[in-house]
N, C-alpha and C positions, 0 to 999 in steps of 0.2 A: 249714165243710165238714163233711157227716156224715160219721160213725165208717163205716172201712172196717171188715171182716170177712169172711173167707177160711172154707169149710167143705169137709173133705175126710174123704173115705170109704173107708179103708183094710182090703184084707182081709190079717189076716196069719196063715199057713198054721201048722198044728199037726203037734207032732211023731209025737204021734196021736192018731186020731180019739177026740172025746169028752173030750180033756183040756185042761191051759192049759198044757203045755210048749208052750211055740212053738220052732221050727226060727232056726237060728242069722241067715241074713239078717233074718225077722220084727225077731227080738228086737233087732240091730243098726234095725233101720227104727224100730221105735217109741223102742230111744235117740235116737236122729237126733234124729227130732220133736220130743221133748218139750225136747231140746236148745236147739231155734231155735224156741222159744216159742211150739209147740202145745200145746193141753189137749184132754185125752180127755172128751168128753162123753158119750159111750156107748157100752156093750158089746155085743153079741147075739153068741151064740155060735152057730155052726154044725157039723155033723160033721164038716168037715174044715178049717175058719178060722175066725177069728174077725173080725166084721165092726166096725171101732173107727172111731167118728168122732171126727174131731179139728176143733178152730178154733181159729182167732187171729182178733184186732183189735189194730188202729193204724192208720198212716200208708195211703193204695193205692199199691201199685205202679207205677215212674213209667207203664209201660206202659199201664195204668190212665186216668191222668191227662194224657198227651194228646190231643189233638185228631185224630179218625180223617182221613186223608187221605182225599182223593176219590179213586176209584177210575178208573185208565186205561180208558175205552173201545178197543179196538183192534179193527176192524172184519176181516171176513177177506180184504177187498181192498184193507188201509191198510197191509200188508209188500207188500215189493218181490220180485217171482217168483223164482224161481232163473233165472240163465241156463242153465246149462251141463251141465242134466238131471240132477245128483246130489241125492240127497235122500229121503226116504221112506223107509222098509225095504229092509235090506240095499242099498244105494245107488243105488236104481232102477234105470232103464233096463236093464233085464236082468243087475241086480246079485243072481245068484240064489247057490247056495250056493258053487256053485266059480269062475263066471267073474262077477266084477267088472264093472260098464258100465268105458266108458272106458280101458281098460287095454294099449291097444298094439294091432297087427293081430290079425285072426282068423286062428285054426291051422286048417287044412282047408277044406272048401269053397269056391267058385269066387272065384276072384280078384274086387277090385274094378274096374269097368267104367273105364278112361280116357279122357278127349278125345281126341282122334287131333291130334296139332301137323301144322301148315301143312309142316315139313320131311319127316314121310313121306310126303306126295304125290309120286309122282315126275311129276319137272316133263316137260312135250311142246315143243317149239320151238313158237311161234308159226308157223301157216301160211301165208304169203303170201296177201292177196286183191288178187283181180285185180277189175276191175270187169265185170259181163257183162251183153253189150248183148240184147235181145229183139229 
């Protein structure tokens, strides 16, 4: 297996411009590094950072070194609809800022329309037919 190697480009901030104090996270960042067995390979200074490249080699990352999965197709008619109209921003169906879809009766305007049941008909007696001759 070839030699892994890792190269990272770190800017660490001055405490002021044009000098090599660096500011107390900087200095903390490059102990880190040099810590977990980066090496400084270059300096360039800037007026207000300094731009330090660091590398390491050894092992890769297991991350690295597995196998990429194959990637889900999901098509945009292979999810199952919503039934019951919530969804989208602020919960659709007229989920605008104050009134939520779905949420109970409507306060004010006209009543909802009902079927009229078979019992408010008022019933007539049946009228006798008589048969009539011509």
């Amino acid at each position: 297996m070839a030699e892994h190697k890792e190269v990272v480009v770190e800017r660490l901030y001055l405490r002021e411009p044009n000098t090599d104090k660096l500011r107390k996270n900087a200095a903390a960042r490059l102990r880190h590094l040099l810590a977990n067995g980066w090496r400084e390979t270059a300096r360039i200074q800037k007026v207000d950072y300094l731009a330090v490249h660091f590398e390491r080699t050894g092992h890769p990352r297991l991350k690295d070194r597995l196998p990429k999965a194959a990637p889900v197709v999901q098509g945009r008619f292979d999810r199952r609809p919503r039934q019951d109209g919530r969804g989208g921003p602020r919960g659709g169906r007229g989920g605008g800022r104050f009134g939520g879809g779905n949420r109970g009766p409507r306060v004010g305007g006209a009543p909802a329309a009902q079927p009229p049941t078979p019992a408010a008909a008022p019933a007539q007696p049946a009228a006798p037919t008589t048969p009539t001759s011509k």
